[in-house]
C-alpha positions in Angstrom: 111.3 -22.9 135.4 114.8 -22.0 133.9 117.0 -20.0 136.7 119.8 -18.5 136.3 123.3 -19.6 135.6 127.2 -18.1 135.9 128.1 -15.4 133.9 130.2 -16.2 130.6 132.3 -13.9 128.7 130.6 -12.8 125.4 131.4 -13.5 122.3 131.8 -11.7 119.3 128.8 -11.6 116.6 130.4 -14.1 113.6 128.9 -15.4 110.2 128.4 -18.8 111.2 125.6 -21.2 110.4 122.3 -20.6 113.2 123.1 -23.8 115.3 126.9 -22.6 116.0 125.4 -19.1 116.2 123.2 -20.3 119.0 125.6 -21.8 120.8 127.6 -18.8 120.8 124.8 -16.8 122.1 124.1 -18.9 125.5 127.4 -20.7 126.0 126.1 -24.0 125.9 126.9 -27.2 123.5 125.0 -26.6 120.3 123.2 -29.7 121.2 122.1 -27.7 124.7 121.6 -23.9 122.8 120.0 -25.7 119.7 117.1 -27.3 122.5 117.2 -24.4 124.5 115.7 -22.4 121.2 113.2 -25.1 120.0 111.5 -24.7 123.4 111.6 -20.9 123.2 110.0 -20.9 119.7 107.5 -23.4 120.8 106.7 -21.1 123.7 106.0 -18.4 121.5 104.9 -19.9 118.4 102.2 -22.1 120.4 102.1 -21.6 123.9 101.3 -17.7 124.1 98.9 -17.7 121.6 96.7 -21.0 123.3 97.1 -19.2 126.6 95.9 -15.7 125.2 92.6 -17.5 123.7 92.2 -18.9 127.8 92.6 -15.1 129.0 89.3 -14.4 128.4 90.0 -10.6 127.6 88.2 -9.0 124.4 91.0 -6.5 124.0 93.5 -9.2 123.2 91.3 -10.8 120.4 92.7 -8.7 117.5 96.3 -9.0 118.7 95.9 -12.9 119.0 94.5 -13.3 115.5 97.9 -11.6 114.3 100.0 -12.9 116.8 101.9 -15.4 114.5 103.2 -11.7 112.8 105.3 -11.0 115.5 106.3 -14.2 116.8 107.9 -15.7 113.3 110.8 -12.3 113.7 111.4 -13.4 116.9 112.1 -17.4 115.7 114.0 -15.7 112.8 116.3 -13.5 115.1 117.7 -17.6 116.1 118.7 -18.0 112.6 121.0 -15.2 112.3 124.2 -14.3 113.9 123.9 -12.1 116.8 124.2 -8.6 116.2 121.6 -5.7 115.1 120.0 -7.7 112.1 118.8 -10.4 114.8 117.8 -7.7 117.3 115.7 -5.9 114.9 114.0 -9.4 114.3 113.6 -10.1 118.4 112.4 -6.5 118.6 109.4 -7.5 116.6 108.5 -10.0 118.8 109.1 -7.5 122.0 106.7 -5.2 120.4 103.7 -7.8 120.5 104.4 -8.9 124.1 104.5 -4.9 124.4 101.0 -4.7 123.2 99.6 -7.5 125.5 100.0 -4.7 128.3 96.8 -2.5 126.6 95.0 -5.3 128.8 96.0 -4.5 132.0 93.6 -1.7 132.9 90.5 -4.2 131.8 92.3 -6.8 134.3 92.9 -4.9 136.9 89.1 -3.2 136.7 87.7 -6.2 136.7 85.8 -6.7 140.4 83.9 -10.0 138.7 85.3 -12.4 136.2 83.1 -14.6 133.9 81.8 -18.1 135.5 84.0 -21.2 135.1 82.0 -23.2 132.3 82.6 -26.4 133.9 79.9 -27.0 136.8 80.8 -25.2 140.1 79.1 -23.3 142.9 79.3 -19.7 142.5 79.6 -17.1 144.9 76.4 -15.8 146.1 77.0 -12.1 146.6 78.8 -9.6 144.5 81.2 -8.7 147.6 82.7 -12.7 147.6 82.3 -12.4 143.9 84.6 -9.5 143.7 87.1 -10.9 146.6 87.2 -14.0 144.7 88.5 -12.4 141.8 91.3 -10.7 143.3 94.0 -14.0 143.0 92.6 -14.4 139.6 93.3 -10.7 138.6 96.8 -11.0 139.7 97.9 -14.4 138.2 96.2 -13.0 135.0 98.1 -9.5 135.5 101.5 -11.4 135.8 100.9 -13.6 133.2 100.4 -10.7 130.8 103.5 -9.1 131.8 105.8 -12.1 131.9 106.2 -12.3 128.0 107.0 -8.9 127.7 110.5 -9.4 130.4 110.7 -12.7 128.3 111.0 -10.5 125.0 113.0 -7.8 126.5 116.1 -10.3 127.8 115.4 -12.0 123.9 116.6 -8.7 122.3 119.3 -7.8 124.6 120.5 -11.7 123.9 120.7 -11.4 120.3 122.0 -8.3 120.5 124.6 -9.4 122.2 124.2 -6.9 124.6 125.0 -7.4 128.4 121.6 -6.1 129.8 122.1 -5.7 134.2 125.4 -7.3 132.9 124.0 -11.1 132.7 125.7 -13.0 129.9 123.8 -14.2 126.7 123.2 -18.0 128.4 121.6 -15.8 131.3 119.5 -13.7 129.0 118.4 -16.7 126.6 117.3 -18.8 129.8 115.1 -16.2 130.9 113.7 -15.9 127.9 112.9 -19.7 128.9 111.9 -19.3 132.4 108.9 -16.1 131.5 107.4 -18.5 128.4 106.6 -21.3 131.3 107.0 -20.3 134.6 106.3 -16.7 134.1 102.9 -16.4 131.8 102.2 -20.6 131.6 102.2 -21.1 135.5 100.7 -17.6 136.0 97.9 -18.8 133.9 97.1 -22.0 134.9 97.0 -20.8 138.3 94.5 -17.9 137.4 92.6 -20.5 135.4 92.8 -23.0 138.6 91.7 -20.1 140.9 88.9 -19.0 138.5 87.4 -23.2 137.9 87.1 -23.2 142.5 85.4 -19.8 143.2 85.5 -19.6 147.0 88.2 -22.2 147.7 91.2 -20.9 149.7 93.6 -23.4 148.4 92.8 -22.1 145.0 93.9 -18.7 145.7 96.6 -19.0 147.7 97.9 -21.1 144.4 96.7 -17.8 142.6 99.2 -15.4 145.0 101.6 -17.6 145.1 102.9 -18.6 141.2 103.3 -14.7 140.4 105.0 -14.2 143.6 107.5 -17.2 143.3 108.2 -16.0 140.1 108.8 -11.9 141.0 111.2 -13.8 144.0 113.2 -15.5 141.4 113.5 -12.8 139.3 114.3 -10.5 142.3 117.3 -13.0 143.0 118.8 -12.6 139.9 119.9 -9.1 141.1 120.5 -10.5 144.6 121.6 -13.9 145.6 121.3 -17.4 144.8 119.4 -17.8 148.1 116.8 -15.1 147.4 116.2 -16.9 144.0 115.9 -20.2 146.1 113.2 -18.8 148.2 111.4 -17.7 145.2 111.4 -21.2 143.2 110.0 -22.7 146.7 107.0 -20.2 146.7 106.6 -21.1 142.9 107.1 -24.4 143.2 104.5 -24.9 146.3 101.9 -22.9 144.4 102.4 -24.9 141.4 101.7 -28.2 143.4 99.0 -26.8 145.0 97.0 -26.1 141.6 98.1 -29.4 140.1 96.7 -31.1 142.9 93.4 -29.0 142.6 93.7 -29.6 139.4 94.0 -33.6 140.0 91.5 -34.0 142.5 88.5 -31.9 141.8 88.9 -30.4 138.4 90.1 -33.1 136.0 87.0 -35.1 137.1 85.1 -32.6 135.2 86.3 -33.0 131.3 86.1 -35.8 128.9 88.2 -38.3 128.4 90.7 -36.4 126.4 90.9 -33.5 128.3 91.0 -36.2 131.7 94.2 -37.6 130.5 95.5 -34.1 129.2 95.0 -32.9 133.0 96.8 -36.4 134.4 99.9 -35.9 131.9 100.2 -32.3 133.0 99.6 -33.0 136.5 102.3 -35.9 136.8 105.1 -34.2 135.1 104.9 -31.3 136.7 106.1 -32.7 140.6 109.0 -34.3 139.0 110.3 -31.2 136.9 109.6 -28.9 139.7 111.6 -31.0 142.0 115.0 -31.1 139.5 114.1 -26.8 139.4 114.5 -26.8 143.7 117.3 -29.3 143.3 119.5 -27.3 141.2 118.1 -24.1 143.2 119.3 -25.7 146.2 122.4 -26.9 144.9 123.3 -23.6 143.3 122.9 -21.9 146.5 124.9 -24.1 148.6 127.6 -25.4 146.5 126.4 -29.1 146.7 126.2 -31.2 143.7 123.7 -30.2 140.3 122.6 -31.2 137.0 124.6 -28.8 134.2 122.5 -26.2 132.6 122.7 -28.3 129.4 120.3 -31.6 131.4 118.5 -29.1 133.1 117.2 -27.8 129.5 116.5 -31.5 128.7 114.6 -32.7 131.9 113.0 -30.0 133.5 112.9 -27.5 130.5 111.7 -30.3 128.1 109.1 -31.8 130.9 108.0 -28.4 132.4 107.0 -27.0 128.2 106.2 -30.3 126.8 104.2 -32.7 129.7 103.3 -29.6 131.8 102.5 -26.2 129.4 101.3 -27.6 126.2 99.2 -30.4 127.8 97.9 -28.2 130.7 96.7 -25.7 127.8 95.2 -28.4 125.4 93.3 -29.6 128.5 91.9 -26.1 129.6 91.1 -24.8 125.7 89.1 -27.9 125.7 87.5 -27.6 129.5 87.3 -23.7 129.4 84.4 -22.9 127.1 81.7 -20.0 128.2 78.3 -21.8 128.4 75.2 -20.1 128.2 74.2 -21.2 131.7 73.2 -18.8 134.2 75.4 -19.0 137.3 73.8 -21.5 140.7 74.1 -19.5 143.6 75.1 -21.0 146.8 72.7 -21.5 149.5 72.2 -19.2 152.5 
């Protein structure tokens, strides 16, 4: 998760090389700005497209095949100055994430979702079928949606453009935050949710990573205590479905996807603790990493130990099998 940070006067678009250029853009130490992007473009470069595959939504097949079309603009709008040329180049990219919305109606329609393919019990009538997919509906819902506000604070950033009158280091760590916390967590929580038909914990996980994540975003507008309270919701959801995850799903995989699951499900405590820490610390004044070692501890832990590996692990653990689905007993 990537929260927001004080406001800092913008700067004027320049001809400079794309790592200065950069570091104009968010205010950071080129070192910091120059990160900051390689984790963005691995976000949509890798992590969107894995995650779309794990959706399990036909109308998203054709736009996933071409997805790299849209995504390469949006890592070229980091190699220009700010200014029009690399909007026009995010704007690409905001077009895709626009496109993912064509599968909300399917989502939300939904009242069943297909069976987990690793071995479970599933729900024995259609009713607890269809109240069982409700978390899953709405973790998959937000995670759709979460690229395109990612996209939208990507154009206004290399635009130079003060959207709701946050800064360009505001904008470019939002872009950030909706790549992992906003569709990744979202996902793996729907994903989590959808593996334990029936289990409370499991939904609750499910409710609460797209509502942590609306809270945050909420407190952008309002307070630093408001976007507090939302990286505590998120936070305890994403526990929660990392130690679901720990206990009673990783059992299920091979040995690969096992130690996928254990990377994924380690890292993320830690990184989630330094997100509340600076949260906190933000809120009440008290001592804090800088936004610069937040992007290289919790940003590089949350995309790199948690997202990628948390995705490897469920493309290889979330295969449909031809199996037909065990119901419960009476």
């Amino acid at each position: 998760m990537m929260t927001s940070v004080v406001a800092t006067p913008r700067v004027p678009a320049s001809p400079v090389p794309p790592v200065a250029s950069a570091a104009a853009a968010t205010g950071l130490s080129p070192y910091g700005a120059g990160l900051l992007a390689l984790l963005i473009l691995i976000g949509m470069l890798v992590v969107v497209p894995w995650g779309l595959g794990l959706l399990d939504l036909d109308i998203l097949d054709p736009l996933r095949r071409w997805w790299l079309l849209t995504a390469f603009p949006g890592v070229a709008s980091f190699l220009v100055p700010r200014g029009p040329a690399a909007a026009a180049l995010a704007g690409v990219y905001a077009a895709g994430t626009l496109a993912l919305l064509a599968a909300l109606p399917e989502v939300t329609r939904r009242t069943t979702v297909r069976r987990p393919a690793a071995p479970t019990t599933w729900p024995a009538t259609a009713a607890r079928q269809a109240a069982w997919a409700v978390p899953v509906r709405a973790a998959m819902a937000s995670a759709l949606v979460a690229p395109m506000i990612a996209s939208s604070a990507l154009v206004a950033a290399r635009a130079g453009y003060p959207l709701f009158g946050f800064s360009p280091t505001v904008l470019t760590l939002t872009v950030a935050h909706f790549h992992y916390a906003g569709f990744v967590a979202a996902l793996i929580a729907a994903l989590v949710c959808r593996a334990l038909p029936g289990d409370p914990r499991a939904g609750a996980a499910a409710w609460s990573v797209p509502a942590g994540t609306l809270v945050v975003l909420a407190g952008f507008f309002l307070s630093d205590w408001v976007e507090l309270a939302g990286a505590v919701v998120l936070t305890a959801g994403l526990w929660l479905a990392a130690w679901l995850t720990w206990s009673r799903i990783r059992p299920r995989g091979d040995r690969l996807t096992r130690w996928l699951m254990v990377i994924s499900c380690a890292v993320l405590p830690v990184s989630m603790a330094l997100a509340l820490s600076w949260a906190v610390g933000r809120a009440a004044g008290l001592p804090h990493l800088s936004v610069t070692w937040m992007i290289a501890t919790h940003g590089v832990a949350n995309a790199l130990g948690f997202a990628v590996c948390a995705l490897l692990a469920w493309r290889t653990l979330d295969r449909p099998t031809p199996a037909t689905p065990t119901k419960a007993s009476p």
